[in-house]
C-alpha positions, 0 to 999 in steps of 0.5 A: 219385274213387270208388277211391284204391287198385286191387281187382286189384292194390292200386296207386294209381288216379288220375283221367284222361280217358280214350278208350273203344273201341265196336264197332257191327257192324263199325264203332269208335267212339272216345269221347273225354274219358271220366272215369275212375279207372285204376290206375298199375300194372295199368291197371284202369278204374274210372268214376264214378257213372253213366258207363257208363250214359252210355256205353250211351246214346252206344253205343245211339243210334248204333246207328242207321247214319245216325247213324254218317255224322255221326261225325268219320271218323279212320281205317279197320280192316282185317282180315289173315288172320295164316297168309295173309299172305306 
């Protein structure tokens, strides 16, 4: 791992798969199995070395609306006005 102790707060960060959240227009896409170091006690991500990189490819490539329709559909969003409801 490229950490062992936390920049923000000084705990402990352990290596994990992790899931990360894209937005593409008004879609997310969860990539899941992402290898990062996270911090026990704040939660702070760190990646190795060219992980992010990766991860703008996969967000750049499915940019493309076709491609979206190829993902595993696993939900859906909704958007709720907090003063209009009830």
């Amino acid at each position: 791992m490229i950490v062992s102790k936390c920049a923000i707060c000084g705990g402990k960060v352990e290596e994990r798969e992790i899931s990360e959240d894209l937005r593409v227009g008004i879609d997310f896409v969860v990539i899941e199995n992402v290898r990062a170091g996270v911090c026990v006690e704040c939660g702070e991500k760190y990646y190795p070395p060219g992980v992010v990189d990766r991860l703008r490819k996969i967000e750049k490539s499915i940019m493309d609306r076709k491609k979206l329709k190829r993902l595993d559909v696993i939900g859906a969003t909704y958007r709720l006005k907090y003063d209009a409801y009830l």
